[in-house]
C-alpha positions in Angstrom: -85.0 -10.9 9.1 -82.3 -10.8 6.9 -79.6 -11.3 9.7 -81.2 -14.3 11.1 -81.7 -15.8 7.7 -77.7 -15.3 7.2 -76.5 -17.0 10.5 -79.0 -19.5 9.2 -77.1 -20.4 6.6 -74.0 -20.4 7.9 -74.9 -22.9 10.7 -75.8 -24.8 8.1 -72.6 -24.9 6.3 -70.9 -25.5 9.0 -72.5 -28.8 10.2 -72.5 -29.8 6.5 -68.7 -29.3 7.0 -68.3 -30.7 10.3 -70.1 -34.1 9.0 -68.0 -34.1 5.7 -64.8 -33.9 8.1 -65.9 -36.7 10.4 -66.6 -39.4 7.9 -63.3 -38.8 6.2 -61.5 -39.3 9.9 -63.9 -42.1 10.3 -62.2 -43.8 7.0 -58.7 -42.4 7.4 -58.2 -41.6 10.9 -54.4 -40.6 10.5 -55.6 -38.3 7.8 -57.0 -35.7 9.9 -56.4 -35.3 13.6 -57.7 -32.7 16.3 -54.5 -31.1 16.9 -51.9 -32.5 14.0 -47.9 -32.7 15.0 -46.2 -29.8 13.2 -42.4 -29.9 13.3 -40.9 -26.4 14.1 -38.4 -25.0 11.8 -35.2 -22.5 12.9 -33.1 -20.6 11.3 -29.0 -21.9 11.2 -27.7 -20.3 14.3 -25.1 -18.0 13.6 -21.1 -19.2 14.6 -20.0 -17.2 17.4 -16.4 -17.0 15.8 -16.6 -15.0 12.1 -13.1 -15.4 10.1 -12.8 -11.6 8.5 -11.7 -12.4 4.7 -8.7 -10.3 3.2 -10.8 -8.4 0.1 -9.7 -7.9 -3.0 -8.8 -4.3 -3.1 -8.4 -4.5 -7.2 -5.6 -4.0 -9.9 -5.1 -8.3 -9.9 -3.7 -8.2 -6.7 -3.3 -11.7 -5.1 -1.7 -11.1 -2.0 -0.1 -8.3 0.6 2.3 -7.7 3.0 1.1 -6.9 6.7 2.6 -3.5 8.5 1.2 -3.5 11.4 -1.3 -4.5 13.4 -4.1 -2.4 15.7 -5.4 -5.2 17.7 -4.4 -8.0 19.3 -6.4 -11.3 20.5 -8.7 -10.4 23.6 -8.9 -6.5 22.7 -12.7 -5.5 21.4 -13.3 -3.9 18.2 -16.3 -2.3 16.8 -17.3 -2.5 13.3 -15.4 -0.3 10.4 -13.0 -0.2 13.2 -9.4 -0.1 12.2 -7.8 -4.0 12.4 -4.4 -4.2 10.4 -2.4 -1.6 7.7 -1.2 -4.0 4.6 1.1 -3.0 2.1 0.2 -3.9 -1.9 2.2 -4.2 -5.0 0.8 -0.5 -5.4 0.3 1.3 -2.2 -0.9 0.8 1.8 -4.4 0.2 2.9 -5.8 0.0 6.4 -8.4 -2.8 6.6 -11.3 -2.4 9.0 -13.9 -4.6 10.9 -16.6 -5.8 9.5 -18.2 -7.2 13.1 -18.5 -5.6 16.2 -16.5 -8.4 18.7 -13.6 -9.5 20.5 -10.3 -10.6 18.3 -9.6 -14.0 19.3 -6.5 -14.6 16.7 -4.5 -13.2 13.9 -3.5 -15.7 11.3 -0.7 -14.1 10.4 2.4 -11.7 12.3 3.7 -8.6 10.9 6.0 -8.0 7.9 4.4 -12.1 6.8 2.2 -12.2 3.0 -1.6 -12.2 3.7 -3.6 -14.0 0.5 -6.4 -12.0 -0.6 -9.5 -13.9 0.0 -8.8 -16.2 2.9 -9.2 -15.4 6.3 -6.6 -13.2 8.4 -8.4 -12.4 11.6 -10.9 -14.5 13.4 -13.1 -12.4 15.6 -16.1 -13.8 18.6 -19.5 -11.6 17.5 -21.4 -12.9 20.4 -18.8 -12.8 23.0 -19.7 -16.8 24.2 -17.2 -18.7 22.4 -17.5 -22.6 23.1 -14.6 -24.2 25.0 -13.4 -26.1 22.2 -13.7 -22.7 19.7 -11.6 -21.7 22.2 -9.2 -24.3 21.9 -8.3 -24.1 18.2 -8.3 -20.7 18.3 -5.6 -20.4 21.0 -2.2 -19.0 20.0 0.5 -21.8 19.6 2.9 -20.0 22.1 0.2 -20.2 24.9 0.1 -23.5 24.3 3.4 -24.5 24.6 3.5 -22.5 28.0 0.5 -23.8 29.4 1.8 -27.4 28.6 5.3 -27.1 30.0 5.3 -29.8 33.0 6.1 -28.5 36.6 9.4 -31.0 38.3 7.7 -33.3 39.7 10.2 -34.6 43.2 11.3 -38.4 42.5 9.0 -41.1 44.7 10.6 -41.1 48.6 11.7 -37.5 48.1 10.7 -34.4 49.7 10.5 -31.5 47.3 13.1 -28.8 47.4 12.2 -25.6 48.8 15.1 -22.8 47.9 16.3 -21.4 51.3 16.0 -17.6 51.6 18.1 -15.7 49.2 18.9 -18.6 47.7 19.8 -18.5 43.7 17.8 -20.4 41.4 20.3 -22.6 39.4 18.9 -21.7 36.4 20.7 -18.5 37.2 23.5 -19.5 39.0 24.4 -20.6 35.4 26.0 -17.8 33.7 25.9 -15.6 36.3 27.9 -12.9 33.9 24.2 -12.9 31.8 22.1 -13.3 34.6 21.4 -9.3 35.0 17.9 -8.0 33.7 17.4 -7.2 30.2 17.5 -3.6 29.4 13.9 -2.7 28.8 14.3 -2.0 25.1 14.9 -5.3 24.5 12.0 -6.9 25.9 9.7 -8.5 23.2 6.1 -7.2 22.9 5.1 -8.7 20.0 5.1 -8.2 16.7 1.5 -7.2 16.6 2.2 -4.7 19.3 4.8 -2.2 17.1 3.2 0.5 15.8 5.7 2.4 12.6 5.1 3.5 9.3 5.9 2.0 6.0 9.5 3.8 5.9 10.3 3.6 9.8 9.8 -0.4 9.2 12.4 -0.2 6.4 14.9 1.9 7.9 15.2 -1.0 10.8 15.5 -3.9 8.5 18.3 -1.4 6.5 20.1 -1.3 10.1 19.2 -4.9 11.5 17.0 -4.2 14.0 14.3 -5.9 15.4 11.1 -3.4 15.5 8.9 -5.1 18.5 11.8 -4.9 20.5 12.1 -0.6 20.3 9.7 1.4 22.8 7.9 3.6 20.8 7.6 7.2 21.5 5.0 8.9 19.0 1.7 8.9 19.1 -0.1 5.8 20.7 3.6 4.3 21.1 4.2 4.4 17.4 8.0 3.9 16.8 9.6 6.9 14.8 12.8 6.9 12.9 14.4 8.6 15.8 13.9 5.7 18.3 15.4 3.4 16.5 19.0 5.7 16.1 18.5 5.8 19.7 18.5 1.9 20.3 21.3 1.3 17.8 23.3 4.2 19.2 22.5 2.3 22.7 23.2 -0.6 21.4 26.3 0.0 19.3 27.8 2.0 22.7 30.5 0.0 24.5 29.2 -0.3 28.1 26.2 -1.8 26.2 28.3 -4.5 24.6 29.4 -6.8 27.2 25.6 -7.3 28.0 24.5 -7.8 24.4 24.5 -11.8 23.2 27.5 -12.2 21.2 25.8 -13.1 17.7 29.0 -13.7 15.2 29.0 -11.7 12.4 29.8 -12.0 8.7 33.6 -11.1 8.8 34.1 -13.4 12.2 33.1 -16.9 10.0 35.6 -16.2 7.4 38.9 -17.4 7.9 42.2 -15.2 8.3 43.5 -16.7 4.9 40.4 -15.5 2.9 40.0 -12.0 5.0 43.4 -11.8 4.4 43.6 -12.5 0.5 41.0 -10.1 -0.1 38.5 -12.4 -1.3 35.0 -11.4 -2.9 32.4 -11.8 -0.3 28.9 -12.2 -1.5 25.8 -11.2 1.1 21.9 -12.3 0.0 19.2 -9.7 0.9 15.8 -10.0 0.2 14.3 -7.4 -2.0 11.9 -4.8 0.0 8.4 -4.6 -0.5 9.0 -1.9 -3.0 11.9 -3.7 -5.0 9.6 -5.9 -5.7 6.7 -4.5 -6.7 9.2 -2.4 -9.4 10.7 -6.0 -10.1 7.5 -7.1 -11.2 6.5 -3.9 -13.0 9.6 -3.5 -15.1 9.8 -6.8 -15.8 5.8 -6.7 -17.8 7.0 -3.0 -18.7 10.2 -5.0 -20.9 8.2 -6.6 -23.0 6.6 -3.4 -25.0 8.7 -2.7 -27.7 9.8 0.8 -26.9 11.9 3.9 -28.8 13.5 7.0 -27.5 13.0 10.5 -28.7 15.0 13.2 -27.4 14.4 16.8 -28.0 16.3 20.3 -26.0 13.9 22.7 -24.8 14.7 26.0 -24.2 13.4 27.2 -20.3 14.3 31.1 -20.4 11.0 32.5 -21.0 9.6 29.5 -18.3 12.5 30.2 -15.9 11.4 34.2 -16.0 7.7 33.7 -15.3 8.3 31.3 -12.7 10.0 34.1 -10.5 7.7 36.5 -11.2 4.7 34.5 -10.4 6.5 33.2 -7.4 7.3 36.8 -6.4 3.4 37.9 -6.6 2.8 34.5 -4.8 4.9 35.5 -1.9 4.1 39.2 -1.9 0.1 39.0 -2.3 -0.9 35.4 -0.5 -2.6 33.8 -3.3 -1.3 30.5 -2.8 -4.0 28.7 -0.6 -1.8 27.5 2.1 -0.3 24.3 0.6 1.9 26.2 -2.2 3.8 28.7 -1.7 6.4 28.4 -3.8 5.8 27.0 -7.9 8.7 25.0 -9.6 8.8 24.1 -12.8 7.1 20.5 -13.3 3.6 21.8 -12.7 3.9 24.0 -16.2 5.5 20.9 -17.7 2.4 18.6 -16.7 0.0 21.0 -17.9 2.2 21.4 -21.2 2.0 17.5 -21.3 -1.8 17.6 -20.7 -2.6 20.2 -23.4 -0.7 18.3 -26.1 -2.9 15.2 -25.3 -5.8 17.4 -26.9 -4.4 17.0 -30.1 -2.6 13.8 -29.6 -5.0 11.7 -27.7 -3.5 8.8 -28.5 -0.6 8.9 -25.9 -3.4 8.9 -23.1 -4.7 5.6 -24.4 -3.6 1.8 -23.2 -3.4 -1.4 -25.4 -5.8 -4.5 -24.4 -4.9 -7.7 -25.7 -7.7 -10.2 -25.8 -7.0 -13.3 -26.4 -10.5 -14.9 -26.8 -10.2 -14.9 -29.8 -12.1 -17.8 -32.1 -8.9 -19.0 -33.6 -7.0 -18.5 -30.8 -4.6 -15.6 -32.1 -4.2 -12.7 -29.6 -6.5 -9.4 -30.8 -5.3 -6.1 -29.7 -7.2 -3.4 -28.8 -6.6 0.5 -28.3 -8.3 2.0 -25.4 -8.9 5.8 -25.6 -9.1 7.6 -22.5 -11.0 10.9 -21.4 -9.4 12.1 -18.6 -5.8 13.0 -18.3 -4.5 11.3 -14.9 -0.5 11.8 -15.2 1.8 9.9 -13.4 4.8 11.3 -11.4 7.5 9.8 -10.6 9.1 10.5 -6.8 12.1 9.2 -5.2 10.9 8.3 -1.4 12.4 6.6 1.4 10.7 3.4 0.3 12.0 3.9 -3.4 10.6 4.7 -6.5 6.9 5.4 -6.4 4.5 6.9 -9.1 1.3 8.5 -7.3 -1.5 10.1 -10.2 -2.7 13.2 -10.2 -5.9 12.8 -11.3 -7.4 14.9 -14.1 -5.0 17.1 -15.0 -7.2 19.0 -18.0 -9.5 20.6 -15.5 -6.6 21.8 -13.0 -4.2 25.1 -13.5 -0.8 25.5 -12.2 -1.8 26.3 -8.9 -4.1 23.1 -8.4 -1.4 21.0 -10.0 1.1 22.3 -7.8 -1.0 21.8 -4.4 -1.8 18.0 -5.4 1.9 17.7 -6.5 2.6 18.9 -2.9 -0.1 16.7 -1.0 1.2 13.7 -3.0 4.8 14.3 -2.0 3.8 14.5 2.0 2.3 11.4 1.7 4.8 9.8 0.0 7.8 10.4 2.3 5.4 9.4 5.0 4.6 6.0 3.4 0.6 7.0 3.4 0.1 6.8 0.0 -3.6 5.1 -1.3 -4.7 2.8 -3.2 -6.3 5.7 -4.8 -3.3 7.4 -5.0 -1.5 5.0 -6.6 -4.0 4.1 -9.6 -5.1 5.2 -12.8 -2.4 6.6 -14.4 -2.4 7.1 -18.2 0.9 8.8 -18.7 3.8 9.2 -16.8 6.4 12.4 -16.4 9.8 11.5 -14.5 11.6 14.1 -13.5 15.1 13.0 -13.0 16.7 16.2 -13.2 16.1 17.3 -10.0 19.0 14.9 -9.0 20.7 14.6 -11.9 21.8 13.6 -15.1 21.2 15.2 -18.1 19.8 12.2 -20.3 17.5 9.2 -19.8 15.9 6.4 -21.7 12.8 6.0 -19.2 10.5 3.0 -19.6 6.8 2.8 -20.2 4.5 1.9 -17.5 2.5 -0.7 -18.0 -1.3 0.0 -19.4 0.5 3.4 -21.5 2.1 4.0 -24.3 4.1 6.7 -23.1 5.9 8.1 -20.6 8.3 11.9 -20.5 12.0 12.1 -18.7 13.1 15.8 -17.7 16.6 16.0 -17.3 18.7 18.4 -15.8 18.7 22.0 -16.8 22.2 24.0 -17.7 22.9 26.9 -18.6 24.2 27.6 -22.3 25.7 29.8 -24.6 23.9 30.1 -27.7 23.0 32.9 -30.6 20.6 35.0 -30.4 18.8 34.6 -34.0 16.7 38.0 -34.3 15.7 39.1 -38.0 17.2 42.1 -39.1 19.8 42.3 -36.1 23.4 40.8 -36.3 23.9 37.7 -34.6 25.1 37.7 -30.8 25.9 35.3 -28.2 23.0 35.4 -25.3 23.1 32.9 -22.0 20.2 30.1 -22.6 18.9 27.8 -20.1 17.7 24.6 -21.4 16.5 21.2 -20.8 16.8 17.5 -22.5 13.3 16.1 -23.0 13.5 12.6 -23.4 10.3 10.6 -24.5 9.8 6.9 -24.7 6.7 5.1 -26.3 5.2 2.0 -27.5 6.2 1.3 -31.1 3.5 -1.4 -31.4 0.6 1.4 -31.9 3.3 5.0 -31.4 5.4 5.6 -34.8 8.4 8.2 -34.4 6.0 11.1 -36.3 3.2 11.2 -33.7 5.8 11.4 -31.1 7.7 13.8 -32.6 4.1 16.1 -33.1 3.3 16.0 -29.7 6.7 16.4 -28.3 7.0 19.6 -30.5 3.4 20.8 -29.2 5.2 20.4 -25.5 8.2 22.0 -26.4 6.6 25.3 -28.2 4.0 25.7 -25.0 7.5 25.4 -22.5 9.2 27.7 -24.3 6.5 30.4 -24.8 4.6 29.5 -21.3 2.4 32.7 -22.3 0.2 30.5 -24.5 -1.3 28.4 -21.3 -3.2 31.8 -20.5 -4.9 31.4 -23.3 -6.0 27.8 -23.0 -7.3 28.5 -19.3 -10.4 26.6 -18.0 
């Protein structure tokens, strides 16, 4: 009963309905309809052809130079696959994929400036290009072959067929340079080389063009060796009367000036690492600095070193990276432990200049960690890789990331990572020479340690109750620099005398161990 009284009711309503919705189609008939249009809406289709966008990879940099490349148009990447290696004001990054695809063309050629943020590989995601995507995206040097017109015979005459064995005359001309290129001198593109950072500045150092050297290393990577080989080959006299006879400097001056001994003035553009220490020493000039110099006695240093380098060699506790300790990883950790009680030489200065009057407001940044800078001369130049957090590490972890930051930076593989967040720098110039130095602070410190060279010295042996006698001393200059704008001479002098008394009694780390 109660089922039927249910479907009762909602038979009911639904004539009720049905009527209501007749009348108002009778009155409006557009209102309503049986079946009313619908119009169908689609998602944007995506472009077959995605430009990849240079990233910013941080630390205000605008723009970077491009090493090499790993593709070239037509090859097929996957995504996070390696495309290009750039070079920074701070270190080299490789830049993957961020589409799966086929590279259809590279904005720019090796060794040109890439702008961070605009595009500098365009790459097809769906593999269906449209002719006219196609078109623009076509390299200019295809192009300009595939629009070179074929001789076309004047009207009346037959064409001319070259008889058998028959010289072209575009050959017959010159005859004396008509013999094939060696193969080392064929072009392959600029995109093609594969070298590192230093290989790359070793040929611009001798002149030579780096897409035309064949590669021998790994995946035809072109090594320092191969290009002594090709200048040796080239330089060699049964290679000279086939090489193009390109005048040189000394041939476009005249006998009268070569003569007379005149000064002769050559422009070179700066490397890639000039420049970036252009630019850094040229912000670094504008803190006010001052120089404090102090001698540290290394006796008691230079007498642990070879005993801990003699149990090091003897019982195998380096852990294969060290096996053999000098004396700048004591000095780092002296430099660490006198941050503890100085802490503001591991701070930076921020200027803001949002100020509501408009006057510049400066700001001293304290930091926790103690990420030291080291200077190391490279074959690129001058370059200051971090090791990073110097507080928690002992003289053996010191030394191993000393040694891991070395490899990479005589084989130009040095990171961003690497590279950043220094907030004190120690430049050990002594290992080269020179006895004194007036270094320069790095930008975002306030201060920054030059070791020179140690010597050995006479000097007296001051015991108490014993009579004075001469004893052989060797010791090393310490030369400091800091920012006077937030550094005075007395907290310098603190913490150069905390450094000075843990170098010359090295004994003390042990009790300071983490």
């Amino acid at each position: 009963m109660f089922w039927q009284q249910s479907s009762r009711a909602l038979r009911r309503q639904w004539r009720i309905c049905n009527g209501l919705r007749q009348s108002v189609a009778k009155a409006r008939p557009s209102a309503f309809s049986p079946h009313p249009a619908r119009s169908f809406h689609a998602a944007r289709s995506l472009l077959a052809v995605k430009p990849v966008i240079l990233a910013d990879i941080g630390e205000g940099i605008v723009e970077c130079e491009i090493i090499q490349w790993f593709v070239e148009p037509g090859a097929r990447v996957e995504e996070f696959s390696p495309l290009c290696e750039v070079q920074s004001d701070k270190a080299s990054v490789e830049i993957t994929s961020r589409f799966a695809g086929v590279v259809k063309k590279l904005h720019y050629d090796a060794g040109e400036m890439a702008k961070v943020g605009k595009p500098f590989v365009d790459i097809d995601i769906q593999g269906d290009a449209k002719a006219e995507d196609l078109e623009t995206l076509t390299p200019p040097e295809a192009l300009v072959e595939e629009s070179k017109p074929s001789p076309v015979p004047a009207a009346g005459q037959p064409p001319v067929v070259p008889a058998p064995g028959a010289i072209p005359a575009s050959q017959s001309q010159g005859s004396e340079q008509s013999a094939p290129a060696p193969a080392s001198l064929e072009r392959k593109g600029k995109h093609a080389s594969l070298a590192t950072p230093a290989t790359r500045h070793l040929s611009k150092e001798l002149g030579v063009e780096i897409s035309h050297i064949p590669g021998t290393g790994k995946d035809g990577r072109v090594t320092k060796e191969d290009i002594y080989k090709f200048v040796n080959r080239r330089n060699s006299p049964a290679a000279q009367p086939t090489a193009p006879t390109t005048p040189t400097p000394a041939d476009l001056v005249s006998p009268d000036v070569a003569t007379t001994g005149a000064q002769q003035e050559t422009p070179m553009s700066l490397t890639r690492t000039q420049e970036m220490m252009f630019k850094t020493m040229t912000r670094s000039l504008n803190i006010p600095h001052f120089l404090y110099a102090d001698e540290v006695d290394f006796t008691s240093l230079v007498e642990l070193r070879s005993r801990l380098n003699k149990v090091l060699h003897k019982s195998g506790l380096s852990d294969g990276q060290v096996s053999k300790l000098s004396y700048l990883p004591f000095i780092i950790k002296a430099v660490s432990m006198s941050l503890y009680k100085h802490p503001i030489l591991n701070a930076r200065v921020d200027i803001d200049a949002s100020s509501s009057n408009g006057s510049t407001k400066p700001t001293l940044v304290h930091r926790s960690q103690h990420n030291i800078g080291v200077a190391m001369d490279t074959p690129q130049g001058l370059l200051v890789p971090v090791v990073k957090n110097v507080g928690t590490l002992n003289i053996l972890g010191i030394a191993a990331e000393l040694a891991r930051l070395q490899s990479l930076a005589v084989a130009g593989k040095l990171s961003l990572q690497d590279m950043s967040g220094g907030t004190i720098t120690v430049s050990n110039i002594g290992s080269i020479g020179g006895t004194y130095l007036s270094p320069v602070v790095v930008e975002r410190e306030v201060a920054i340690l030059g070791i020179g060279r140690m010597r050995t010295v006479p000097a007296f042996s001051m015991v108490p109750g014993e009579e004075d006698k001469v004893v052989r001393r060797q010791v090393c200059n310490f030369s400091w620099s800091a920012d006077h704008r937030v550094v005075d001479g007395a907290t310098l002098a603190r913490a150069a005398e905390v450094v000075r008394t843990i170098v010359e009694e090295p004994d003390v780390m042990v009790m300071h161990l983490r």
